[in-house]
N, C-alpha and C positions, 0 to 999 in steps of 0.2 A: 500389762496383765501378767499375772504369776503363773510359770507351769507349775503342775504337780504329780507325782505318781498319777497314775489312771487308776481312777475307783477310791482314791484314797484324800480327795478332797472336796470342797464345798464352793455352791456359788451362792450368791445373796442377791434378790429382788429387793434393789430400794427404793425410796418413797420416791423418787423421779422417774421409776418407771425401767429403769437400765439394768442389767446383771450383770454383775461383777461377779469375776474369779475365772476360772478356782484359784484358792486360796486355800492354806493349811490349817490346821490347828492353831496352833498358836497365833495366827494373824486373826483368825475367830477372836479368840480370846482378847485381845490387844482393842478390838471392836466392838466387843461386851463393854469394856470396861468406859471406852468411848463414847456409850451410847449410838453407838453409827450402826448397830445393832440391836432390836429390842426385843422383849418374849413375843411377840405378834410378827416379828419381822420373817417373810418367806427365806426358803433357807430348799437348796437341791443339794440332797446327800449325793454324792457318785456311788458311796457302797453301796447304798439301795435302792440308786436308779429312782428316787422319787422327792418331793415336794415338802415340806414338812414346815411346821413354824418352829422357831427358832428351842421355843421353851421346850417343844419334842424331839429335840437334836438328844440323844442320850450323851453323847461326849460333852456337851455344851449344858447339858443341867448342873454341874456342878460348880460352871463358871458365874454362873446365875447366880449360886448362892453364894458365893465368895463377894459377888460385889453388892449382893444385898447386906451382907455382914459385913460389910467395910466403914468405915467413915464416910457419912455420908457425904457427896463433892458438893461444891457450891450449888446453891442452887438462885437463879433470876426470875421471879417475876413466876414462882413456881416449878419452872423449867432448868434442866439441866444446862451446861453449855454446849456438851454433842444433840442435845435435841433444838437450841436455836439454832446452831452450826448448818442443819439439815435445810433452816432455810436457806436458799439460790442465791439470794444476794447480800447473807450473812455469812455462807463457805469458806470467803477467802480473808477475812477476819481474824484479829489474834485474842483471845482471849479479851483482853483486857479493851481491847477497841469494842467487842460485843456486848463487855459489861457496863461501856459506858455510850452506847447505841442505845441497851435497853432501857436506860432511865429515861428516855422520852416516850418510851410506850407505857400504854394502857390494856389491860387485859380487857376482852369483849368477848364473852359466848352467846354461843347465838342459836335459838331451840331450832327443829327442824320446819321447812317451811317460811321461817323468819325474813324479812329482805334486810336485807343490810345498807341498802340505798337504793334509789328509784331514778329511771335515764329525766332526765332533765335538771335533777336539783343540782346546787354549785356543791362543787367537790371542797372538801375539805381536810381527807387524812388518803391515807395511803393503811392498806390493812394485810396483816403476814396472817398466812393460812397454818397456825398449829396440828389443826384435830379435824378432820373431818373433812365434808366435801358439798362443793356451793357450784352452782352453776352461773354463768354470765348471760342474758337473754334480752330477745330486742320482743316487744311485740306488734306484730306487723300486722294490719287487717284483723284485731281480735286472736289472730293466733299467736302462739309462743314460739320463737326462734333461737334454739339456741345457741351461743354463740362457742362456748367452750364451757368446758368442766373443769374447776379449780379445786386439788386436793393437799394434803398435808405438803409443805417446804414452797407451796407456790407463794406470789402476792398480785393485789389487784388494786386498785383504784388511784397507781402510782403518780398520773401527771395531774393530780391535785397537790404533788409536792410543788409543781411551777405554776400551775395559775387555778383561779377560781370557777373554772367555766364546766359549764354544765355537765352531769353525768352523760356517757356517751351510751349506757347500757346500765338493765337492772340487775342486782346481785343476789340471788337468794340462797339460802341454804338448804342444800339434799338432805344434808343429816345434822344433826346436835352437832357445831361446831367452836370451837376455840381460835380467837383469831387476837392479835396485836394489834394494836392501830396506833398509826406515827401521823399527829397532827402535823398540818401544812405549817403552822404556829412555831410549832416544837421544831423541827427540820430547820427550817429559817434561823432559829437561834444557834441551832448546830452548825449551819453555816459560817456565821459572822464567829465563834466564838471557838470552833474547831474545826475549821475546813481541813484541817489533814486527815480527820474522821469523815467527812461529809460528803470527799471524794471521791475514795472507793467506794462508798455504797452508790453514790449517784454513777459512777463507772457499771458497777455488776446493774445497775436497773436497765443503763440504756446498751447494755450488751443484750440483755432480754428483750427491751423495746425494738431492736435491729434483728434479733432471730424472730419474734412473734412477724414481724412486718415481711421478713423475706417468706417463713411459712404462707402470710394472706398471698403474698404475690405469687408463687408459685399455685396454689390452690386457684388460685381468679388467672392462670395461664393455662392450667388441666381445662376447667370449667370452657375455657374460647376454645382450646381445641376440641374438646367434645362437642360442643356447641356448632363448630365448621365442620366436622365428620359427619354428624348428622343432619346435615345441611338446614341448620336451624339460624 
């Protein structure tokens, strides 16, 4: 993490939830242009002790328009490369490995309320979370359970890259969402025909698969201890 003068720099809430910095000016700037930054994106001024989005940083409006007036950069499947970059298990990707991940996806929006899949049917893709925000829910005795909340850089319905077997939980959407979807199909051909691509992504998924698993087991070791404290 960067020092900087005190009161003379900024920190950033990103789409994983973490705050970065501070950071200077110019490192700003360097992160506009990256899209690792957006007009929505939270943004703590130190000079003013407060919270602000990005587009109201006054130092930072003008970097706005500079990169709105530039050439526009590539764009994939709609999306810039710092806005697929933001997803988790496309971060550690080079350019050009992103751009050719992307041609097996399919763009899918999804209104709000919408399910994206139901627990029991066989799994078929794997889906990147762009825009918006879906929950994961079991329903247990008529009530809804929810299991987690999935928002912008997450992904979900990953081990239907390995087998067919049935959804383990239903997915719906909170809000109007933007999502990718990597058939099991598509993935498999990626395999046999570029596993030096197919690698690394399958690395950052079961890096995610190993931290979600140690989160449940930690969380079901809180829950026994509470459980023997209160002599339950």
């Amino acid at each position: 993490m960067q020092e900087t003068q005190a009161g003379s720099g900024y920190k950033i809430w990103a789409v994983d939830g973490v705050v970065y910095g501070p950071v200077e000016l110019p490192t700003m700037a360097e992160w506009i242009q990256d899209d690792r930054i957006l007009a929505d994106t939270w943004v703590f001024v130190e000079a003013k002790d407060t919270w602000l989005k990005a587009s109201q940083v006054d130092d930072l409006v003008c970097h706005f328009r500079a990169k709105a007036g530039a050439t526009a950069a590539p764009r994939i499947l709609g999306f810039s490369l710092g806005a697929l970059r933001r997803i988790k298990i496309l971060g550690g990707l080079s350019d050009h490995q992103i751009e050719r991940f992307a041609q097996l996806m399919e763009e899918r929006s999804a209104k709000q309320w919408e399910q994206i899949f139901k627990q029991g049917e066989p799994g078929d893709a794997m889906y990147l979370v762009m825009e918006g925000e879906l929950r994961v829910r079991l329903m247990i005795g008529g009530k809804e359970t929810v299991l987690t909340t999935l928002g912008a850089g997450e992904f979900f319905g990953e081990m239907a890259l390995f087998d067919s077997g049935p959804r383990s939980a239903d997915v719906l959407a909170n809000k109007e969402s933007i999502l990718l979807k990597v058939s099991r199909e598509n993935f498999e051909r990626l395999q046999s025909r570029a596993p030096e691509l197919a690698t690394p992504i399958l690395f950052a998924i079961g890096k995610t698969l190993v931290a979600r698993i140690r989160d449940g087991n930690r969380r079901y070791k809180d829950a026994v201890s509470f459980a023997r404290a209160a002599g339950l």
